[in-house]
C-alpha positions as CSV (number, residue, x, y, z in Angstrom):
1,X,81.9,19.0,-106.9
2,X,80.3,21.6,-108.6
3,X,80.6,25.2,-107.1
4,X,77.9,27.9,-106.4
5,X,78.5,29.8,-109.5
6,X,78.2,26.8,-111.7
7,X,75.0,25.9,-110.3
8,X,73.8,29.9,-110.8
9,X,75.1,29.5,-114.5
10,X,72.8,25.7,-115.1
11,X,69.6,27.5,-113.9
12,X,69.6,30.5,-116.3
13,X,66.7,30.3,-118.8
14,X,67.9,31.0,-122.5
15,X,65.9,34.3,-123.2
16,X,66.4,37.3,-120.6
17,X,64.2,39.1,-119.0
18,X,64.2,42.0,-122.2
19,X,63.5,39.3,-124.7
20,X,60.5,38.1,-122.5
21,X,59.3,41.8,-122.4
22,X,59.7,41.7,-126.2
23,X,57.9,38.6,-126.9
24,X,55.0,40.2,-124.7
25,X,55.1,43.5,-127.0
26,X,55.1,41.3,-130.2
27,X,52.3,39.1,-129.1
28,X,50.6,42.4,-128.1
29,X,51.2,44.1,-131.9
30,X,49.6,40.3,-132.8
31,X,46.5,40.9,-131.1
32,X,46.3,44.6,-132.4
33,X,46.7,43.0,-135.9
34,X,43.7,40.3,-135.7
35,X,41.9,43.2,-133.7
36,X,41.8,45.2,-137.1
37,X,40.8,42.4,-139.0
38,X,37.1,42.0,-136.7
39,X,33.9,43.3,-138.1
40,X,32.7,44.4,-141.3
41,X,29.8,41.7,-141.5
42,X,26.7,41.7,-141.5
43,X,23.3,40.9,-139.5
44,X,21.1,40.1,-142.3
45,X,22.3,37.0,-144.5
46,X,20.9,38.9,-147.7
47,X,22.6,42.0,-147.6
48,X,26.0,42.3,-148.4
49,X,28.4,44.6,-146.7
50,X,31.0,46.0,-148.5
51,X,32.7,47.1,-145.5
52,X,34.6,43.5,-145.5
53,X,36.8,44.3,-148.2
54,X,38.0,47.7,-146.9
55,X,41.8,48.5,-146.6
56,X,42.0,48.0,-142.9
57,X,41.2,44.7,-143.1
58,X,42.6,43.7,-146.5
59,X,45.6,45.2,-146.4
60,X,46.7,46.8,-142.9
61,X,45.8,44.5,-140.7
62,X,47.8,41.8,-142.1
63,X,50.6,43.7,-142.6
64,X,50.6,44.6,-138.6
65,X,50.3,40.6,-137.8
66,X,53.3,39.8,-140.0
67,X,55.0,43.1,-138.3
68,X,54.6,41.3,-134.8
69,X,55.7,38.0,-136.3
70,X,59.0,39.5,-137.3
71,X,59.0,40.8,-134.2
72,X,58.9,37.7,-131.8
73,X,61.2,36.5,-134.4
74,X,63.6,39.0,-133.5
75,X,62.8,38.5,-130.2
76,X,63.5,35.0,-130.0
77,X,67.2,35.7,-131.9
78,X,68.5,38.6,-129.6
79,X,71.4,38.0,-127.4
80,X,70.5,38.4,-124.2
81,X,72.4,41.0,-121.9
82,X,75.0,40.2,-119.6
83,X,73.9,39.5,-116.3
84,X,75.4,42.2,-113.6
């Protein structure tokens, strides 16, 4: 027969509550990342906007996307805290 605190311990979910909220920032950082990468186009199909190939899209942007995918990674990996 199995006792109260045994059944507390089998309905625990393996991430905590602070790698949940750190999943949510890193999906968040993400979005910010893709976010950078929108525009630069244009409206007329025979002009050509140089605007596409600027830095922010090019280079910062991606680097924020893979920033928030090592991010969740860590997330994922982190201990959670001791329940009190």
């Amino acid at each position: 027969m199995a006792t109260n605190t045994e059944n507390k311990e089998e309905q625990r979910f393996a991430l905590g509550k602070e790698n949940l909220r750190l999943l949510v920032i890193g999906v968040l950082i993400i979005i910010i990342g893709f976010a950078l990468m929108v525009g630069g186009g244009s409206s007329d199909p025979n002009v050509f906007n140089k605007e596409i190939f600027g830095f922010q899209r090019i280079v910062l942007a991606p680097i924020v996307v893979m920033i928030g995918f090592v991010f969740e990674i860590y997330a994922i990996m982190k201990k959670p805290g001791s329940v009190k």
